[in-house]
N, C-alpha and C positions, 0 to 999 in steps of 0.2 A: 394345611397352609399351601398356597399357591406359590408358582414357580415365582411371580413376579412380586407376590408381597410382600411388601415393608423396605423395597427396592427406593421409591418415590418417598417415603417418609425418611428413610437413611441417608438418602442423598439432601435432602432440605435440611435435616443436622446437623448434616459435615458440614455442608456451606456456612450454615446461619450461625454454628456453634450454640446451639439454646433449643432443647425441644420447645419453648414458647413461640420462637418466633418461627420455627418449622411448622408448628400446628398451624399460626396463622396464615404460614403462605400458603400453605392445603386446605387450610376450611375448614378444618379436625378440632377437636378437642387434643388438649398436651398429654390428657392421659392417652387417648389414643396411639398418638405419635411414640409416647414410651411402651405402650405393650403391643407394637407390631415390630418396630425394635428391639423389644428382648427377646420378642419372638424367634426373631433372625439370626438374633448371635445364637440362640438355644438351639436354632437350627444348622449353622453354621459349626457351632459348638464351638466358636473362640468369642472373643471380646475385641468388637470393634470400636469403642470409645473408652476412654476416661472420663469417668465424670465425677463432680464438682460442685457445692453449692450453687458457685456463678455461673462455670462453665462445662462444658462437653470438647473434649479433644479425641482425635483421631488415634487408635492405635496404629503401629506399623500395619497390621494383617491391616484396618480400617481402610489407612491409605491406598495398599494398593486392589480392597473391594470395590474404593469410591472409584478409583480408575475403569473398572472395567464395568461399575455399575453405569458409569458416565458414557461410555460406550454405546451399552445397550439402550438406553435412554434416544443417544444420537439415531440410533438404527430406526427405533421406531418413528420418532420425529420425521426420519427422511421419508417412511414406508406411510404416513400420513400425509406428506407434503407430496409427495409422487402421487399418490392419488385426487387429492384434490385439486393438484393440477393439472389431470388429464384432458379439463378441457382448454388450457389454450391463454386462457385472456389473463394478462397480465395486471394484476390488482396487488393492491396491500403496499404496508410500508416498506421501501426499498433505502440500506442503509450503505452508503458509500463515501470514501476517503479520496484524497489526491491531494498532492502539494498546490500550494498556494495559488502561484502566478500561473504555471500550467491550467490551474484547474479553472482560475477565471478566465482565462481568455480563449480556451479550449474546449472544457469537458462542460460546464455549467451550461453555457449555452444549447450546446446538443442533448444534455440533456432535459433541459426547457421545452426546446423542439420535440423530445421524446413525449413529456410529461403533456404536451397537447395533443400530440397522437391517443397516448393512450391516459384519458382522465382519473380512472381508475387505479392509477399510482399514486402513491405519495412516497416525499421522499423526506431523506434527509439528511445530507451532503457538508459533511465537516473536511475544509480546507485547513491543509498546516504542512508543515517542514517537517512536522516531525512523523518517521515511520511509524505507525498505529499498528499495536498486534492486534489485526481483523479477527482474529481465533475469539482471545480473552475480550474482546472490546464488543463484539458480539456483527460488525459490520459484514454487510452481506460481498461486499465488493470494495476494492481498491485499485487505482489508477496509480502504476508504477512506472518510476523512470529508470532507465539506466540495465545494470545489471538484479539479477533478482537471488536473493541468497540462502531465502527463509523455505526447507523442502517442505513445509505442512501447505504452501501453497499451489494451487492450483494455475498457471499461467496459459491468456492466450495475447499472441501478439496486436497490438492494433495497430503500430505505425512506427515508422524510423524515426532514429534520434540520429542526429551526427554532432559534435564535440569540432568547434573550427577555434585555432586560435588567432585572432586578430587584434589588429588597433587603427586608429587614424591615420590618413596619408600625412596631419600634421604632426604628430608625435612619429613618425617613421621620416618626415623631414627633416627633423630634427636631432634625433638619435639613429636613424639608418635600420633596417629591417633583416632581424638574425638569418643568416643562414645553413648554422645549424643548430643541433638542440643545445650544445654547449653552451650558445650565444645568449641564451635567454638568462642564464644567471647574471650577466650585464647588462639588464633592462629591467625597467619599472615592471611590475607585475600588480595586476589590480587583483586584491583575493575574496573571492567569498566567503562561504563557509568551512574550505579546506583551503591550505597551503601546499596541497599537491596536485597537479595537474598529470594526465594520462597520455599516452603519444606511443605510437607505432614505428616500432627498429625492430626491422630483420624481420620483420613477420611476427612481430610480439611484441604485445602489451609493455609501455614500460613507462614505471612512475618515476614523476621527477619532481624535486621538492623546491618552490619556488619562492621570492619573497619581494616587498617593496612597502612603499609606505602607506599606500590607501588599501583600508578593509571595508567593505560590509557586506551583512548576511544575504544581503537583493539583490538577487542577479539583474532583478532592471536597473537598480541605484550601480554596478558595476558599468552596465551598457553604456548608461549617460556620462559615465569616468572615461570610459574608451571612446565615444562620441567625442567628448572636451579635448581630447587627443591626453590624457595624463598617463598612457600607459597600455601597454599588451592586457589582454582578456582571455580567459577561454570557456565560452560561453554556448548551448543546445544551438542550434541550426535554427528554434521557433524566437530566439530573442533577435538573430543577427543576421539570416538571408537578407531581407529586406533591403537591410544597410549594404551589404556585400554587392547587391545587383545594383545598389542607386551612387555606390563607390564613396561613402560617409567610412566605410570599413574597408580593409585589406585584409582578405585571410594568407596565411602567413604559414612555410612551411607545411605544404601540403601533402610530401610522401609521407608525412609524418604524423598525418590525421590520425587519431586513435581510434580502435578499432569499433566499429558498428554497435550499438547498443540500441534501446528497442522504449517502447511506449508499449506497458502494461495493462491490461487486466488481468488482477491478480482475484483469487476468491477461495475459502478454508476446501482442504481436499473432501472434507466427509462432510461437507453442507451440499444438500439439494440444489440444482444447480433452475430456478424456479424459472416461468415463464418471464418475469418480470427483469431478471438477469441475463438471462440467455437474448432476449430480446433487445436491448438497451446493449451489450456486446455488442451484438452485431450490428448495431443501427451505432456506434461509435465509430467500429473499423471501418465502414460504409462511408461514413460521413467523414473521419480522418482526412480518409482517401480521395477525399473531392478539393481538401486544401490546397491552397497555392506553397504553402512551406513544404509541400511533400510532394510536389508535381516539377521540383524545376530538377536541370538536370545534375546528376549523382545522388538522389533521393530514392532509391530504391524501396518500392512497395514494399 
């Protein structure tokens, strides 16, 4: 028996729980799939499943072979993909994440511009709010905001984010504009998806829990709130320069901006880092970098 047999038939078990549907996703026959299986435990000399009329379960020893069999599975995968990507040209399906509103008015587009550069990609680009584990989910790449928490990923930076709080010169004529953080628990607060906002004392991060009477999850449906003048915001630097330079907004409390935070690509640590990723990176931070939201001053590259 070979070092690697019955590695690729064990792992399609574990998953599928059914030697049936393990043989089908290998092309085998089920008795196959069962006698290079017992071959393994035979060889191993313990019992890595329970089994069952209906079902197949993993023993303790099982789970932690699949682990390390999933590993070696990973290794090769990379030592196939590093070779057949020696030459260069960026092809195949390229699968990537990023929240919503960022990703349409930011990343979609550039990546458009990519996808005519090089035709030989295809993609396929799932927008949402919600954080996607890229690992389990199977995506190649993800476009993160903010701080980054999850260590199995990989990060490079593509572009600054800064956090401004602001409102209207009409609702600051109105109600008068905090000067300091205390002040802010006596004003309307427009909230998103958090009732905490972040803000900088003494040289350190520091949360503070805010509240008022309008919510919702859109940071643009927030925008158009602080536009109407109904209230303070604190909203990325990509929703509210604009308004800040044309004076529709007043950023508010400025030694007290919160600290730097960053515009991601994020990608799993043990995935190939393939032509068609590495390329599309840098033709993002590239192109970031030519924006007016990142060119005016205290926008540090």
């Amino acid at each position: 028996m070979s070092r690697w047999e019955g590695v690729d038939a064990f792992v399609a078990v574990a998953e599928s729980g059914h030697f049936a549907a393990a043989a089908e996703r290998l092309g085998v026959s089920t008795s196959h799939v069962s006698r290079v299986v017992a071959r393994l435990e035979e060889r191993l000399q313990t019992r890595l499943f329970y089994r069952s009329t209906r079902r197949v379960s993993l023993t303790e020893t099982g789970h932690t072979f699949l682990l390390h069999c999933r590993h070696l599975q990973d290794g090769f995968d990379e030592a196939l993909h590093a070779v057949q990507d020696l030459g260069g040209t960026p092809k195949g399906l390229l699968r990537m994440t990023c929240a919503l509103t960022y990703g349409e008015r930011f990343i979609v587009p550039l990546v458009n511009d990519f996808i005519e550069r090089y035709p030989q990609v295809k993609v396929e680009i799932e927008l949402s709010n919600r954080t996607r584990d890229i690992v389990q989910e199977g995506f190649d790449l993800a476009i993160r905001l903010g701080r980054l928490a999850d260590s199995r990923l990989v990060a490079t930076r593509l572009a600054p984010r800064r956090m401004y709080l602001c409102a209207a010169p009409s609702y600051l004529e109105r109600r008068g504009a905090p000067q300091r953080l205390e002040e802010i628990a006596d004003h309307d607060c427009l909230l998103g998806t958090s009732d905490t906002w972040v803000f900088q004392s003494g040289g350190e991060a520091l949360t503070m829990k805010v509240s008022g009477s309008w919510r919702c999850n859109s940071g643009q449906a927030v925008l158009d709130a602080a536009l109407r003048g109904f209230g303070l915001c604190q909203l990325p630097d990509y929703y509210v320069l604009s308004h800040l330079q044309d004076g529709r907004l007043r950023a508010l409390l400025p030694a007290h901006q919160p600290p730097h935070t960053a515009v991601w690509a994020v990608f799993p640590q043990q995935r190939h880092l393939s032509p068609k990723v590495r390329l599309l990176v840098d033709y993002l931070r590239d192109a970031l970098a030519m924006r007016p939201e990142y060119s005016v001053p205290g926008q540090t590259p």
